[in-house]
C-alpha positions, 0 to 999 in steps of 0.5 A: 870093577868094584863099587866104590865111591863116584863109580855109577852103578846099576841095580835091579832091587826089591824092597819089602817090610818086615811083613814081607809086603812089596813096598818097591821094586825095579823090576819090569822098569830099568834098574836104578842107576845112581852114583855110589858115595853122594847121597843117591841112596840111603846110607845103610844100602850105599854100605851094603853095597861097597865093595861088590862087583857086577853080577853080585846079589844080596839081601840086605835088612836096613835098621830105620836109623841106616833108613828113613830114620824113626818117626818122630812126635816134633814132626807131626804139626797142626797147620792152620787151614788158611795156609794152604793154598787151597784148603777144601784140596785137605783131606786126611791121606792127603801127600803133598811136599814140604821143602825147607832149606835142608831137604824135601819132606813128603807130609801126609794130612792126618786129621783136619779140623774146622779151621786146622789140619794136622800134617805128619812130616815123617817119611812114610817108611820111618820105622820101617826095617827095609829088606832090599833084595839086589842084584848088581847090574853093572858098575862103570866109571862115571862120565865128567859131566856126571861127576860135575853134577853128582848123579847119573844122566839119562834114561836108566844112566845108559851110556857106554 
């Protein structure tokens, strides 16, 4: 069976930067089971992996674009202490999640100031080239309560 949309796939993966640095990886824990075409992955790996079979193995180098997209200056802001919850929680290094209607963002405080914190909304790995070593797992059909809701269920995605 041939990876293609809505078909749910298993993957064993290894993440690393340009530097060689191990930035993620399956390895000791379950493989990654997602639903192939909506959104589970990011864009430039869904691409690699189409069309491959289980068993297949692959090294693919994602440019920031297919990524988590390039850093931008828009999304570094000052935010005035007294819209925090709890302002003496902000300290530079800080990770908290920023929703708005679109998407999570994971912000990272930068620098606080007597009464302003500067919050950094790019995702940790913009401009990062990702190299994902993968090995095809296993590929199956999704079950209808999987395709209703548009990801996998359970532990991994095990049923058979």
């Amino acid at each position: 069976m041939h990876i293609q949309k809505d078909k749910v796939v298993s993957i064993d993966y290894t993440l690393t930067n340009n530097h060689g640095e191990v930035l993620d990886s399956s390895s000791g824990r379950e493989p990654l089971a997602y639903l192939h075409g909506n959104g589970g992955l990011i864009p430039g790996l869904e691409k690699e992996l189409e069309g491959k079979v289980k068993g297949d193995k692959l090294v693919a180098i994602i440019a920031p674009e297919q990524a988590y997209g390039l850093r931008t200056e828009e999304l570094v802001q000052e935010i005035p202490l007294k819209n925090f919850h709890d302002a003496s929680e902000v300290k530079v290094g800080v990770q908290f999640q920023v929703e708005n209607e679109h998407e999570v963002r994971i912000a990272t405080v930068t620098a606080v100031g007597e009464n302003s914190a500067t919050v950094d909304m790019n995702h940790p790995l913009a401009d990062e080239t990702l190299h994902f070593d993968v090995e095809v797992m296993d590929v199956r059909e999704p079950t209808k309560e999987e395709m209703e809701h548009g990801h996998v269920h359970g532990a991994g995605g095990h049923h058979h």
